[in-house]
C-alpha positions in Angstrom: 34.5 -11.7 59.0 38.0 -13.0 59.5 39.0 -15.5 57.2 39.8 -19.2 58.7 43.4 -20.3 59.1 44.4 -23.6 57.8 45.4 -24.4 61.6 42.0 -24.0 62.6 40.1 -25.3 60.0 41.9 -28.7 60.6 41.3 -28.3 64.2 37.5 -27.9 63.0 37.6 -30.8 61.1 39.5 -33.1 64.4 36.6 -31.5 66.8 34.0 -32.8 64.3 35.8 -36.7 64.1 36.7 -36.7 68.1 32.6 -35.7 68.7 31.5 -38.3 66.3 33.7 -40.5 68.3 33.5 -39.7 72.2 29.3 -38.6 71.4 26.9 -38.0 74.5 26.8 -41.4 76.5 24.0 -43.4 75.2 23.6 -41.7 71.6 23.1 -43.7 68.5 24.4 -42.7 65.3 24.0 -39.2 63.6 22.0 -36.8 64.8 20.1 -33.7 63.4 22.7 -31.0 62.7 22.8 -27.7 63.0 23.6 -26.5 59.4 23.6 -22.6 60.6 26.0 -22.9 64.1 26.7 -19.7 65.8 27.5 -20.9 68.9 30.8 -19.3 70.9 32.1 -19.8 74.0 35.1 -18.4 76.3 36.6 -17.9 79.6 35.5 -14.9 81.4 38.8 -14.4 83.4 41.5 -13.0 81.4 44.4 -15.4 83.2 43.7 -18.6 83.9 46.0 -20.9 85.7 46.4 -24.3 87.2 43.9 -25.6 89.3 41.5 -22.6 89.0 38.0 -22.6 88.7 36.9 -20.9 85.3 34.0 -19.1 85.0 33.1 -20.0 80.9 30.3 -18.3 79.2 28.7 -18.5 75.7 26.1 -17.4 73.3 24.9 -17.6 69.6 23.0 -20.9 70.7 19.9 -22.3 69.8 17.5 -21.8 72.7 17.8 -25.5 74.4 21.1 -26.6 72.7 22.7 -28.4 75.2 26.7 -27.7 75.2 29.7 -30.3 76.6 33.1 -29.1 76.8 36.1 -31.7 76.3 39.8 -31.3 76.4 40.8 -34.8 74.9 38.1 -37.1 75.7 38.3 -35.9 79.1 34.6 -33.7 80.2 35.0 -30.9 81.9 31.7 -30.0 82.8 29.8 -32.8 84.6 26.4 -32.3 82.8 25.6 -30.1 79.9 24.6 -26.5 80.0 21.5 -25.7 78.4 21.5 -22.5 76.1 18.8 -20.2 77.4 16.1 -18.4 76.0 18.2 -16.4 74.1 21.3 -18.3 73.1 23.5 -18.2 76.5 25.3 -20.4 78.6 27.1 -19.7 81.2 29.2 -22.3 83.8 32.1 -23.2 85.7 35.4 -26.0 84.7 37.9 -26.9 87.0 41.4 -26.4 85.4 43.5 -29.8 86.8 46.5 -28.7 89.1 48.9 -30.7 87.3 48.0 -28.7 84.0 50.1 -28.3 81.5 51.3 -24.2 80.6 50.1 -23.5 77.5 47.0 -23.0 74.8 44.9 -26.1 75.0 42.3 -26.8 72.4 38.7 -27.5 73.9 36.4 -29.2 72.0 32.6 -27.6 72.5 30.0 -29.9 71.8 26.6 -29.1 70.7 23.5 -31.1 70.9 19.9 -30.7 69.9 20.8 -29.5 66.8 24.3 -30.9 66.9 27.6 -29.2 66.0 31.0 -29.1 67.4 34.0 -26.3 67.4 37.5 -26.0 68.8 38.4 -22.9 71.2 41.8 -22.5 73.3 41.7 -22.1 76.6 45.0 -20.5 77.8 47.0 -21.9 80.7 49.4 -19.6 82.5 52.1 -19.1 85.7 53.2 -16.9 87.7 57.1 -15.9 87.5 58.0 -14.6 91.0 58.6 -11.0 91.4 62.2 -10.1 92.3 65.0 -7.0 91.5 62.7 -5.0 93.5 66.0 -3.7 95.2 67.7 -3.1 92.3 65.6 -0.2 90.9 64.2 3.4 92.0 60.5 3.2 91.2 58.5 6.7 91.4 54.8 6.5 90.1 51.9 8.9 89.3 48.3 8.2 88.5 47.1 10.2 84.9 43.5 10.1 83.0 41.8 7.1 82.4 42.7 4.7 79.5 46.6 5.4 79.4 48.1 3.5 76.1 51.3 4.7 75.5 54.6 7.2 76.3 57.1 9.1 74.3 60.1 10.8 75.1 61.9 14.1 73.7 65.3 14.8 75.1 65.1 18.3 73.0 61.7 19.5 74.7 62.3 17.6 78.0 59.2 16.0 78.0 56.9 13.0 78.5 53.8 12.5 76.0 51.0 10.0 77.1 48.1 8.9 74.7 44.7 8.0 76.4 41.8 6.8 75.1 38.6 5.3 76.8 36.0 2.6 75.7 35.4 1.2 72.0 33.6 3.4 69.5 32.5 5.8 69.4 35.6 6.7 71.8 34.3 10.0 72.7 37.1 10.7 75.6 40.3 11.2 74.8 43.6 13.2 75.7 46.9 13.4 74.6 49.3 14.7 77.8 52.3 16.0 78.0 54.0 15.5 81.7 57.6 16.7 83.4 59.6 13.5 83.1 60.9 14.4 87.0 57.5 15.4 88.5 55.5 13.1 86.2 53.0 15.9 86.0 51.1 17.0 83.6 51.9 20.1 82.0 49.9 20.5 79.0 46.6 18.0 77.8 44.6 18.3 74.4 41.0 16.7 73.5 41.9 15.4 69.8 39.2 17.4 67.6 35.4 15.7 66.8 35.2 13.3 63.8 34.0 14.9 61.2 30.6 13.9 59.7 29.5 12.4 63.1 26.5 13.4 65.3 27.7 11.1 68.4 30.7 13.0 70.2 33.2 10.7 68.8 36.6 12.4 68.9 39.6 11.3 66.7 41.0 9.4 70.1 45.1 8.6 70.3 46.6 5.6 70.5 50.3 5.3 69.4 52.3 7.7 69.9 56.0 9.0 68.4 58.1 12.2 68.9 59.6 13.8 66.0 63.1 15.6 67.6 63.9 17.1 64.2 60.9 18.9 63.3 59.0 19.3 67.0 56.6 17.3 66.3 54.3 14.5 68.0 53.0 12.4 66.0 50.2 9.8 66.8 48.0 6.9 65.3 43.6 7.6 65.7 43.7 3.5 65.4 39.2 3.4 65.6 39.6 6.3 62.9 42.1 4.7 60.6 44.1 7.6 60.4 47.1 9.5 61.9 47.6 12.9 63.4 50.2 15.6 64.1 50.5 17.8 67.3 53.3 20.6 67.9 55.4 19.3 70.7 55.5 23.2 72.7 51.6 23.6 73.0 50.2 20.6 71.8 48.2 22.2 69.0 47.0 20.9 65.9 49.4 20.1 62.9 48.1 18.2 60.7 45.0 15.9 61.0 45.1 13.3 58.2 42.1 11.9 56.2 40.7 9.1 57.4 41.8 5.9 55.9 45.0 6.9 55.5 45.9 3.7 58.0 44.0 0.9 58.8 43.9 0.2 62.3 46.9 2.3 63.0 49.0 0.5 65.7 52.3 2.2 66.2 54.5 4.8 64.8 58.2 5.0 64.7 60.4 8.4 63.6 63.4 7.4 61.2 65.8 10.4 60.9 68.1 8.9 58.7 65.8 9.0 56.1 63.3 12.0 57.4 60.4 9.3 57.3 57.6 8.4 59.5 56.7 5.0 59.5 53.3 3.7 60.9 52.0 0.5 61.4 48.5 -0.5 60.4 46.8 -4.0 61.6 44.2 -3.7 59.2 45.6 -5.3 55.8 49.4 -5.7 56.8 49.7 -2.0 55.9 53.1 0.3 56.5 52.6 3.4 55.6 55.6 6.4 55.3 55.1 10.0 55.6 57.7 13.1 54.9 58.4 14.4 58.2 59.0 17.8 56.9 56.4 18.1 54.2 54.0 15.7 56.2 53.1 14.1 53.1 52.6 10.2 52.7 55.5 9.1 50.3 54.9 5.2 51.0 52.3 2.8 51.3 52.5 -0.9 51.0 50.9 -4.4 52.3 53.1 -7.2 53.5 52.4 -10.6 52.5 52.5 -13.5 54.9 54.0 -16.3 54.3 52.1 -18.6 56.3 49.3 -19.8 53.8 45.8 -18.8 54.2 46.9 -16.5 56.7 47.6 -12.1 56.8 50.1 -10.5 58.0 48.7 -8.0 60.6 51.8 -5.9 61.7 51.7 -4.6 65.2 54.7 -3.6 67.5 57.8 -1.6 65.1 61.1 -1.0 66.0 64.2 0.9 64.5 67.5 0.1 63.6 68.8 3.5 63.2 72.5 2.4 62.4 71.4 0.2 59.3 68.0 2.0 58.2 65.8 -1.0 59.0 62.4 -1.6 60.6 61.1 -4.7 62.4 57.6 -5.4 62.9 55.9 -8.6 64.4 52.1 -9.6 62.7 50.1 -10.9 65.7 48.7 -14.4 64.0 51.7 -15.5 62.4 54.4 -15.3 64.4 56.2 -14.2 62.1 59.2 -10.4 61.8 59.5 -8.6 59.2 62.7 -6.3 58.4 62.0 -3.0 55.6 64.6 -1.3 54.3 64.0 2.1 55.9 64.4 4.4 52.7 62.7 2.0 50.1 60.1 -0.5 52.2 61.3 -3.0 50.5 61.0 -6.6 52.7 65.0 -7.5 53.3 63.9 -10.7 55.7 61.1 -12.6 57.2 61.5 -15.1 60.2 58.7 -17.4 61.6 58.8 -18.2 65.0 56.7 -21.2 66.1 57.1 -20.3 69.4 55.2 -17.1 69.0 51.2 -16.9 69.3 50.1 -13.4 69.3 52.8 -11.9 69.1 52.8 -8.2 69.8 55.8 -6.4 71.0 59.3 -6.8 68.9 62.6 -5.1 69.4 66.3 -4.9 68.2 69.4 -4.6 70.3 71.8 -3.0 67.1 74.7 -3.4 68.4 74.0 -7.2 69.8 72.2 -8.4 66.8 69.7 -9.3 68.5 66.0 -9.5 68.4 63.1 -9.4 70.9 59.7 -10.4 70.4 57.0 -10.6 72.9 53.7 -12.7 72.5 50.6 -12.6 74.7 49.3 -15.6 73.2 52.5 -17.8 74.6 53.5 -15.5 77.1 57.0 -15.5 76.1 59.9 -13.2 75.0 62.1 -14.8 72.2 65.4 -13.8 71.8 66.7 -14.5 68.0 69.8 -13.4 65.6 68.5 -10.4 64.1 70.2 -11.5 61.2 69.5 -14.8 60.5 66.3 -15.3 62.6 68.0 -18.0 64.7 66.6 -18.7 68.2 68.6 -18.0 70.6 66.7 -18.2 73.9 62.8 -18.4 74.7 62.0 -17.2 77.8 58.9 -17.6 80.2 58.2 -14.0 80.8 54.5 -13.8 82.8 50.6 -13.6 81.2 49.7 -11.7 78.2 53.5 -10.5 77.0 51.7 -7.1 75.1 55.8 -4.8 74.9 59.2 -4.9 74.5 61.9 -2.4 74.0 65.3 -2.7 74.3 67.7 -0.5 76.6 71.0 -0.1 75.2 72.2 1.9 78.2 72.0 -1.5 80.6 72.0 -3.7 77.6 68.2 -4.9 79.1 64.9 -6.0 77.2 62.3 -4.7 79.1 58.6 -6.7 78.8 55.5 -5.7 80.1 53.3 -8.7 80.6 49.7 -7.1 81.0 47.8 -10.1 82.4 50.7 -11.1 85.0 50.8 -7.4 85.8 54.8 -7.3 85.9 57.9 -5.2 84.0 60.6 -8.0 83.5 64.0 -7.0 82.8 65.4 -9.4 80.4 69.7 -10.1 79.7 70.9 -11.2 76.1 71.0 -14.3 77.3 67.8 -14.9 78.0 68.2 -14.6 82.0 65.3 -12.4 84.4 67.3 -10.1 85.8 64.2 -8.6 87.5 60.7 -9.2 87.8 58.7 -6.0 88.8 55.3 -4.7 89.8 53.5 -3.1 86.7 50.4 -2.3 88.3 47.1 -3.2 86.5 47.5 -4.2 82.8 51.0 -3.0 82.0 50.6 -1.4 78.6 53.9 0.2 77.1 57.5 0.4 77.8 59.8 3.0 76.9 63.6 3.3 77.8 65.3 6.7 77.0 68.7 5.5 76.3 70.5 6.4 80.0 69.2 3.6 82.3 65.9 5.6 82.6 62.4 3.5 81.9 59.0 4.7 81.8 56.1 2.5 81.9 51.9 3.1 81.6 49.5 0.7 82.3 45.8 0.6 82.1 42.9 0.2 84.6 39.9 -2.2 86.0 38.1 2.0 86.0 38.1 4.9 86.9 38.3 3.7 90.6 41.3 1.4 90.0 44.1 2.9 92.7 46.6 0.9 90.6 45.6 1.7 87.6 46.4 4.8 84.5 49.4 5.1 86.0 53.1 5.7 85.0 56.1 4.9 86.5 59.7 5.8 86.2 61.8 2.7 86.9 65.5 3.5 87.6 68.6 1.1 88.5 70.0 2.1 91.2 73.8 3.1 91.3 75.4 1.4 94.0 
């Protein structure tokens, strides 16, 4: 169970005084509480903007509770909804066109037994679309459950993880594709989990190419372990043990210092591996600053010049920069700006750092150095990527609720604002102007969906 921040226990605590004071209209004192409250409620639409209609649904009630929502002392739902038979409400709230964009705390309201808790309801907006002119955009629909890309100037070639469904994940591939044609050219099942009767195969997720050694090397994030693959034939190298890496996010090859470094959500966990000897030579757990809370490292990104990794923990806002060779923590920024953030990247030669956040939807632009803010930009919905191009000097986003690829300057301007298809997943620019992009799907019927694209500027 996770634990509870300070920032939401003392929004807890404010729900608990704001129901004692607003109360349902006509009650008298303290009523009976509930002293075992389950009760959870959230949007069902994954964007929400102003002046929508929300669909909000709940459950963990008691059969007959009665539920109120409030934002303020302001209702939002006329009359209560009454938890059903088993537990479940389910109604609309109209968001109010001159809302405000941002994470608004809603105060749910229980009655019959009473209780109270806080949830955020997320308001965003659309950022126009625009530099569709600008770029050469060729596209090709894969497998289902595309999550990332990698590139390998050496082999000439594209690898794609895929992975479908929550465990047991049972369908799985990892592609490799013509970075022209944007075919496939070679696929692999990752082997069954061993020790399991259900079909459950160790399914890829984050993906890396190792130009030194041929290798690919990926992250089995439901598994909690990594895996190699040759680059040529996409066999087998090495499957590690499970547990090696809690909740494996993503992988980045340091050549400078023949390491592999993977991320791991699970614990704030980095873990290094030998990329000759495929060995793990590292593992250590980075402390948050932020009390009461963890750091859960997600996005990484590499400084090749200096030897240093960046990676963003998703409830903190808050970067970290390693030392490359020795894992040590050189620096820690907090951003306040950032909620949820996920993507991070680093411009070496600009000093400057990028980190995405689908909680606020933003792309903040900081000294790498000093962790000075030096722009925050408004980049669309659910902000889940960014890399950094240093061919057009660009910061690429992809924003998987708005749907969009937004090319970003060093100075914080939108140079362009592209389709991404359905839920933009990943972003990868290969160092010549050249960006490839995958993006995930409503199913397996979504015409817009598992696809990638090749975005190039065009040379006027």
């Amino acid at each position: 169970m996770p634990k509870l921040s300070s920032r939401r226990f003392r929004l807890a605590v404010l729900s608990l005084a704001l129901c004692a004071a607003v109360g349902a209209a006509g009650a008298q004192g303290f009523g009976q509480p509930d002293p075992d409250f389950k009760g959870a409620v959230r949007a069902a639409s994954p964007v929400i903007k102003a002046g929508d209609s929300v669909e909000m649904t709940g459950q963990g009630f008691k059969p007959g509770q009665t539920v109120t929502l409030l934002r303020g002392e302001t209702v939002l739902n006329a009359a209560p909804w009454t938890a059903d038979a088993e537990g479940r409400i389910k109604g609309s709230v109209q968001v109010p066109a001159d809302a405000a964009t941002g994470r608004h705390p809603i105060i749910v309201r229980a009655a019959n037994p009473d209780a109270a808790a806080v949830i955020e309801l997320k308001v965003s907006k659309d950022v126009p679309l625009s530099g569709a002119d600008r770029y050469d955009v060729v596209t090709n629909q894969l497998v289902q459950g595309l999550y990332q890309v990698a590139h390998s100037a050496k082999s000439d070639a594209l690898f794609v993880t895929a992975a479908v469904g929550r465990p047991p994940v049972t369908q799985s591939e990892l592609l490799k594709l013509d970075p022209r044609t944007l075919e496939i050219t070679a696929r692999v099942t990752p082997a069954q989990v061993e020790g399991q009767t259900d079909g459950r195969v160790y399914a890829v997720y984050g993906v890396a190419v190792d130009e030194a050694n041929g290798n690919v090397w990926v992250t089995n994030t439901r598994d909690d372990t990594v895996a190699v693959y040759r680059q040529s034939d996409l066999s087998l190298v090495k499957q590690f043990d499970k547990g090696v890496l809690p909740h494996g996010r993503d992988l980045v090859v340091d050549t400078k210092d023949n390491r592999v470094w993977a991320s791991g959500f699970g614990g704030g966990k980095f873990v290094a591996f030998d990329a000759k000897t495929l060995e793990v030579v590292q593992d250590l757990t980075v402390e948050s600053k932020v009390r009461g809370e963890e750091f859960g490292p997600m996005a990484l990104a590499l400084d090749p010049v200096a030897g240093e990794l960046y990676s963003v923990g998703l409830s903190t806002g808050e970067v970290v920069v390693l030392d490359g060779a020795t894992g040590a923590v050189d620096r820690m920024f907090r951003f306040p700006t950032v909620n949820g953030g996920i993507g991070v990247a680093i411009d070496p030669k600009g000093r400057r750092l990028y980190v995405a956040a689908q909680g606020s939807d933003n792309l903040v632009i900081a000294n790498a150095d000093t962790g000075e803010v030096l722009h925050d930009v408004y980049v669309g919905a659910g902000a889940v990527y960014v890399a950094f191009d240093p061919h057009t000097g660009l910061a690429y986003v992809a924003s998987r609720g708005a749907g969009t690829i937004t090319a970003v300057d060093a100075n914080g301007n939108i140079v362009a604002n592209l389709d991404g298809g359905t839920f933009p997943n990943h972003v990868l620019p290969t160092g010549d102007g050249t960006v490839y992009a995958v993006n995930k799907s409503r199913g397996a019927d979504d015409a817009a969906g598992d696809q990638i694209r090749r975005i190039t500027p065009k040379t006027n």
